[in-house]
N, C-alpha and C positions, 0 to 999 in steps of 0.2 A: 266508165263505171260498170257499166255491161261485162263489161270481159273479168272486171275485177268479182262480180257477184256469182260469175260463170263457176269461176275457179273456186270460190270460197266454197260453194254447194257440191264440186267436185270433189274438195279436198273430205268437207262434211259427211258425203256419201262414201266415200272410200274408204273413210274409218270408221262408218256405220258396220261398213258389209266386213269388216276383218273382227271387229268385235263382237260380232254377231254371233261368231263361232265360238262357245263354251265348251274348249275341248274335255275338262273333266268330266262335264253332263253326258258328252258324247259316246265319249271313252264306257261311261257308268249304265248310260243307255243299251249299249248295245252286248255290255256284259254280259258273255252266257246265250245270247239270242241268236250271235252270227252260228254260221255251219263250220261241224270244225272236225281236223283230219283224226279217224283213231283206226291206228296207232299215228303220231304224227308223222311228218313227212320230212323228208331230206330236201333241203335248198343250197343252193350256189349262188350268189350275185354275180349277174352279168350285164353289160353293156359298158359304158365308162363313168369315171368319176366315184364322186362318194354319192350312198344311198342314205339321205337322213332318213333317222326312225322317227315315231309321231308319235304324242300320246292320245292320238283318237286319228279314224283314217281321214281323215282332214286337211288339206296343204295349210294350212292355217294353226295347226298342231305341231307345226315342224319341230324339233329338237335339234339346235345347229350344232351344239357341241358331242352329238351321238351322230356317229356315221359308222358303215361300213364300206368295205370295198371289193372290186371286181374279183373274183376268185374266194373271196369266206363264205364258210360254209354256216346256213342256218338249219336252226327245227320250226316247222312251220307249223304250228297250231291250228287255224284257222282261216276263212277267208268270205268279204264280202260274199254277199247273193251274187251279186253282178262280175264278181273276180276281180277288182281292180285295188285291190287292196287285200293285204295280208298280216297275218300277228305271228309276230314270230321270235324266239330266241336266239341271241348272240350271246356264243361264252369266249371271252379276250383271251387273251397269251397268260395274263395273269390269276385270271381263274373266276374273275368279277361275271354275271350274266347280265343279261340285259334283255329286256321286252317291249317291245313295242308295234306300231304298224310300219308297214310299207308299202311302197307301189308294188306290185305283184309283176309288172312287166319288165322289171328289173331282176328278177327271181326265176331259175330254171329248178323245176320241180323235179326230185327226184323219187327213191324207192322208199317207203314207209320203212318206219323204223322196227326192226324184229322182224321182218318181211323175209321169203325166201331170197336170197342170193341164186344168184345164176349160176354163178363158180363152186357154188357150196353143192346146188344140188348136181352139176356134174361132176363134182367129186363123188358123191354118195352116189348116184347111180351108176359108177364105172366101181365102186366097192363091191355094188350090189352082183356084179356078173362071173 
């Protein structure tokens, strides 16, 4: 009976702590408060597999039926204090966008958007001479 009360309090607590997370609150909470990139920033997904997006940086937020994958490119808005999460845009093949968060260690950050290019300005500096 012991093992059987073990489990029940197991099962109890396990779906306390998943409920517990209100990603709309989260999402709603943090609206506006996180740090966030201007102009935004150029991202790549890296490492493998698909990246779900979240509607609050929560593992508990997850969205199965939204992923991306290794090689798409994102706009990154914003990002955790701590870096371990990002908000960012996906625009599909079909021209649909999409917002959400991510793991940020999944994510290679790149050059701000409107940023000087490297190639642009040694073009213009080899005009200039």
């Amino acid at each position: 009976m012991d093992l059987r009360s073990s489990l029940w309090c197991l099962y109890l607590f396990s779906s306390l702590s998943q409920a517990a997370v209100d990603c709309s609150a989260l999402a709603e909470k943090l609206s506006g408060t996180v740090p966030e990139f201007h102009p935004s920033v150029q991202g790549k997904v890296i490492g493998t597999g698909r990246l779900h997006f979240h509607s609050a940086p929560d593992e508990a937020c997850a969205n199965k039926k939204l992923f991306v994958i290794p090689g798409d490119g994102l706009t990154v808005y914003s990002s955790l204090e701590d870096e371990t999460w990002l908000e960012v845009n996906f625009v599909a093949k079909d021209g649909e966008d999409y917002t959400g968060w991510v793991q940020a260690n999944r994510v290679e950050l790149g050059e701000p958007y409107g940023g000087p290019q490297d190639d642009a300005n040694d073009a213009s500096t080899s005009d200039a001479k």
